[in-house]
N, C-alpha and C positions, 0 to 999 in steps of 0.2 A: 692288757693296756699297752699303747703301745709307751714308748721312750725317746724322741726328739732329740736331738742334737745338731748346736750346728747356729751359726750365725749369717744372714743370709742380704744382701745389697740388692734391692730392688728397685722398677718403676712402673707404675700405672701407664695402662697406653692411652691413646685420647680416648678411649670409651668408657676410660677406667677399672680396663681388667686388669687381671693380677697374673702372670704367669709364676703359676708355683716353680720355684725352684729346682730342676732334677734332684737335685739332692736329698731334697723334702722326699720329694713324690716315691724315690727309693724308701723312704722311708717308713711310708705307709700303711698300714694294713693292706693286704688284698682286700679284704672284707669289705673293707671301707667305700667298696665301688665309688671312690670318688668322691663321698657325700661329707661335707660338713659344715658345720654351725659356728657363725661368728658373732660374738656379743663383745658389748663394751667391756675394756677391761678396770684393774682396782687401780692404776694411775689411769694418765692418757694414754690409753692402749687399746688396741684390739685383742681381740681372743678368739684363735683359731681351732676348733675340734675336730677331728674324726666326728663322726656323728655317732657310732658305737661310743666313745668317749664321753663326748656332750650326756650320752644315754646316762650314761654312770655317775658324772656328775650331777645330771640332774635328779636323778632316783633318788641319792642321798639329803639333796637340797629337800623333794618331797617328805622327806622323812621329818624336817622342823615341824613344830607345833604351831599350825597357823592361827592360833587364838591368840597367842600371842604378837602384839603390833610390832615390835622389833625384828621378830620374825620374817612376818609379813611385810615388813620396808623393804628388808633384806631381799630376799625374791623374789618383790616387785624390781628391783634395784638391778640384781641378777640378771632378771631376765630382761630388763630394757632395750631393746632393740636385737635381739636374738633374734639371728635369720639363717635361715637353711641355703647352701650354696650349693653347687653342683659341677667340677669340674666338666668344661665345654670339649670338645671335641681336639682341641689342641692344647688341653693344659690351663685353662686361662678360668679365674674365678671372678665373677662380678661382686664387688664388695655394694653395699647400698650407700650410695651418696650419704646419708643423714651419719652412718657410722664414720664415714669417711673423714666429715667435717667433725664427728667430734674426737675423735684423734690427732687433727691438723693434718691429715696428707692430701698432700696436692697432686704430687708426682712420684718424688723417692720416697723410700721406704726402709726400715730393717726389716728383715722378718728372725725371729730370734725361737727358735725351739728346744726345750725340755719340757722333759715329764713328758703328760698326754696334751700338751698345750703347745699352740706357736704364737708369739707375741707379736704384734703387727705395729712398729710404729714409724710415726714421722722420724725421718733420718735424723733431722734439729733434735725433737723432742727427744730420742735414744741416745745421742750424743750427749745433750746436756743431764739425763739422769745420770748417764755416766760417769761425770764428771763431777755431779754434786753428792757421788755416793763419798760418804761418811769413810775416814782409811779402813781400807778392808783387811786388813790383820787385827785389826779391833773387831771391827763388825764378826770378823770369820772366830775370832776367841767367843766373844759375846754368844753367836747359833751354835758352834758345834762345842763348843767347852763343853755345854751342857750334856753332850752327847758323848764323848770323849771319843769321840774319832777322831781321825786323823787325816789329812789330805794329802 
């Protein structure tokens, strides 16, 4: 699996490709030849995979009980707009207009990487979650107390 790191200022060019980041693209799998899958994310975000990645999240999602309709919301939810990408010949990803609009990006962008995930958002929309995150020495006692790590 791979592990992301890294926070990244981007811009759509007029075709609205996406030139991944060097930094990213070091980051990658070899494996990965390039291929991954963006879906909606759980705020206004995008969701960037490896596609080996995508593969593993998806396998477990298969794994819900689809008789169940919660379930079934759920991975229809998931999967909504999930589309396979292809790194172009210089680096450059076409995002699908319809994903585009529903994230708000126009032009700039974050791109934001951990875990096997890179976060894709409008530069406004990244800023102001930012800003409206809850003080994070509370929030950070509240996740990891429980765990009793330490950072």
């Amino acid at each position: 699996m791979t592990n992301f790191i890294g926070e990244y200022d981007c811009k759509l060019d007029d075709k609205g490709r996406l030139m991944l980041p060097a930094g990213l693209k070091k980051q990658c799998s070899s494996s990965s030849e390039g291929k991954f899958v963006v879906n909606r994310g759980l705020e206004n975000c995008l969701v960037l995979y490896q596609k080996q990645d995508w593969d593993t999240v998806s396998s477990k999602i298969a794994q819900l009980n689809q008789f169940v309709l919660k379930n079934r919301k759920f991975i229809r939810r998931f999967n909504n707009g999930a589309s396979t990408l292809e790194l172009d010949g210089v680096g450059r990803l076409l995002i699908p207009k319809k994903l585009l609009e529903y994230a708000g990006i126009s032009k700039e962008m974050i791109l934001f990487g951990y875990a096997d995930k890179i976060e894709i958002w409008s530069k406004e929309a990244y800023e102001k979650m930012l800003n409206e995150e809850e003080d994070f020495a509370s929030l950070a006692e509240e996740v990891m107390g429980k765990t009793g790590g330490e950072g």
